[in-house]
C-alpha positions in Angstrom: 138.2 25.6 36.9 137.1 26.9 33.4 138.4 30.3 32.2 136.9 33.0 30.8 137.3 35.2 27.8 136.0 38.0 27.5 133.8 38.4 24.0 136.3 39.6 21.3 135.2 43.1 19.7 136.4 44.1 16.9 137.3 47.9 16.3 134.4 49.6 13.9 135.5 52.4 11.4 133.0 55.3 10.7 132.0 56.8 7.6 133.6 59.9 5.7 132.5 63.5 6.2 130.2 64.8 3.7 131.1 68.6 3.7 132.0 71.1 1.2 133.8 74.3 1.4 130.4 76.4 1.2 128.9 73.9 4.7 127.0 76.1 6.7 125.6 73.4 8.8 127.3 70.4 10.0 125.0 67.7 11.6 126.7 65.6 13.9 126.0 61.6 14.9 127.2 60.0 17.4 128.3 56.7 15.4 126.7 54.6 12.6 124.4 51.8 13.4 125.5 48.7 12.0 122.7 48.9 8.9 124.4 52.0 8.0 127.9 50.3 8.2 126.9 47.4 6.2 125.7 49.7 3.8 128.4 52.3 4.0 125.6 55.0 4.3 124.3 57.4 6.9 120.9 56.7 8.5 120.4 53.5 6.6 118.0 52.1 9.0 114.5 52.4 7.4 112.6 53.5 10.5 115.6 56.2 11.0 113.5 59.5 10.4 116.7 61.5 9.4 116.3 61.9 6.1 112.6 62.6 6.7 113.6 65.6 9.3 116.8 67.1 7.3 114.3 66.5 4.3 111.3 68.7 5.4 114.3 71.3 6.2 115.3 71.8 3.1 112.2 71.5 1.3 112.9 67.9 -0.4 111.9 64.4 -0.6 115.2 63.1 0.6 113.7 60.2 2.4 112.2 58.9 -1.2 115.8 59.4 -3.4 118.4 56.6 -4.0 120.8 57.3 -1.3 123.8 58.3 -4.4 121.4 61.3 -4.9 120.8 62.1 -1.2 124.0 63.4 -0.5 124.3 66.0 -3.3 121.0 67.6 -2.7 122.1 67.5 1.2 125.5 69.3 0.0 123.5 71.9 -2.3 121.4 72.9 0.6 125.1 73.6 2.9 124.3 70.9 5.2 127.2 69.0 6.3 127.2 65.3 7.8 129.6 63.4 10.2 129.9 61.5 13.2 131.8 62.6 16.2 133.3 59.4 16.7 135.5 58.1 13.9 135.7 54.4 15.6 134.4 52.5 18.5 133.9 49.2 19.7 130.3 47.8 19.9 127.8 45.4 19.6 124.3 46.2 18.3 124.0 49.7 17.6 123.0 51.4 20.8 125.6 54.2 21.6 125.3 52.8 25.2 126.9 49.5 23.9 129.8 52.0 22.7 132.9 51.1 24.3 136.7 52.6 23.6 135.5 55.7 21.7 138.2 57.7 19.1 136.4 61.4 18.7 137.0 62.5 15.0 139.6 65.0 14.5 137.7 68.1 14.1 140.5 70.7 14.2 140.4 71.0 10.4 137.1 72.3 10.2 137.9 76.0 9.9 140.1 75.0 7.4 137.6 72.1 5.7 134.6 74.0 5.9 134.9 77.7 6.5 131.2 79.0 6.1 130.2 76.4 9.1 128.6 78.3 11.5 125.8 75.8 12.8 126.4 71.9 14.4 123.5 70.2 15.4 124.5 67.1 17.4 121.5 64.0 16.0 121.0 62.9 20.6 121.9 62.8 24.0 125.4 61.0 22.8 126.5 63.4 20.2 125.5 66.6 22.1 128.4 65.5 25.1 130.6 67.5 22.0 128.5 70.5 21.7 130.7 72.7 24.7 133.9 71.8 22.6 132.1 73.7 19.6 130.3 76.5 21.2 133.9 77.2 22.8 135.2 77.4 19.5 132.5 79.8 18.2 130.1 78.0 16.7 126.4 77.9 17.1 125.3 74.3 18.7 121.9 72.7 18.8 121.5 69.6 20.5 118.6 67.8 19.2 116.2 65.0 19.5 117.5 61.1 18.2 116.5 60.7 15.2 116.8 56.8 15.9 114.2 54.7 16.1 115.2 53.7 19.5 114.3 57.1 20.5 110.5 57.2 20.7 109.7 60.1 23.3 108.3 62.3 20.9 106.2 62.0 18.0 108.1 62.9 14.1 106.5 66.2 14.1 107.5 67.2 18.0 111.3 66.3 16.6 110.9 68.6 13.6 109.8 71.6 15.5 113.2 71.0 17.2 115.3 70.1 14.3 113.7 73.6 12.5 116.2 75.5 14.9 118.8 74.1 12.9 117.9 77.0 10.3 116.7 79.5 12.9 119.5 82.2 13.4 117.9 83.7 15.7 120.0 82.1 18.5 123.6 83.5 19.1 126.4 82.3 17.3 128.9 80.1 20.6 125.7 79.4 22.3 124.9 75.9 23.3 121.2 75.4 22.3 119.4 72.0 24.4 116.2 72.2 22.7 114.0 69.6 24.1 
């Protein structure tokens, strides 16, 4: 009788934080998709509306920069970008093909980042962390994918959620689960 092996998977590595002292809000993946871990970039998938949504936040064309410029105009504005896992296992790059997650170590981030006072968690996967951070006092938001796997709602149904981002009208340790 033939045996088996089971497919071999090697462990992926996530990308560096890109936060500043001055971060105000931290936006939270759950792990890059393998176009943005070719490219050693977050969102790097074309039909990815990120940079679209964080760019109509701040009032810029982020979407339509070279990606080098991206992430100083995203700093200057005192968002902050991560990933709660720092490595994985996985094929494709659906978080439901996520297997042996590592969370990032995010007990530095009072020290890293002591203005933070908003995380937005970018899906359903990423938002499983948002307790952990209300708990430690921060304001969450839980919002829509900004994946293009995640269809449900149209770009400008997702912005009117990702706009609580800068709303601080919502208590600071409250968990926000906006749509």
């Amino acid at each position: 009788m033939p045996s088996s092996t089971p497919e071999s998977t090697s462990l992926l590595t996530g990308l560096a934080p890109v936060i500043a002292p001055d971060t105000r809000i931290l936006i939270l993946g759950s792990f890059p998709g393998a176009q943005s871990l070719a490219a050693q970039q977050y969102y790097a998938h074309p039909r990815n509306q990120f940079w679209k949504l964080v760019g109509a936040l701040v009032e810029e064309d982020l979407y339509g920069m070279p990606y080098n410029e991206r992430l100083p105009r995203l700093l200057a504005h005192r968002f902050g970008l991560w990933d709660v896992l720092a490595a994985c296992e996985r094929e494709g790059s659906l978080d439901s093909a996520i297997r042996k997650p590592a969370a990032n170590d995010f007990d530095r981030l009072r020290h890293l980042c002591p203005e933070l006072e908003t995380v937005g968690f970018n899906g359903q996967a990423s938002g499983k962390f948002a307790p952990q951070f209300a708990q430690a006092g921060y304001r969450t938001v839980v919002l829509p994918s900004s994946s293009p796997a995640h269809m449900a709602m149209s770009f400008e149904q997702k912005l009117a959620v990702w706009r609580k981002l800068v709303d601080a009208s919502l208590d600071t340790g409250s968990t926000a689960q906006l749509f």
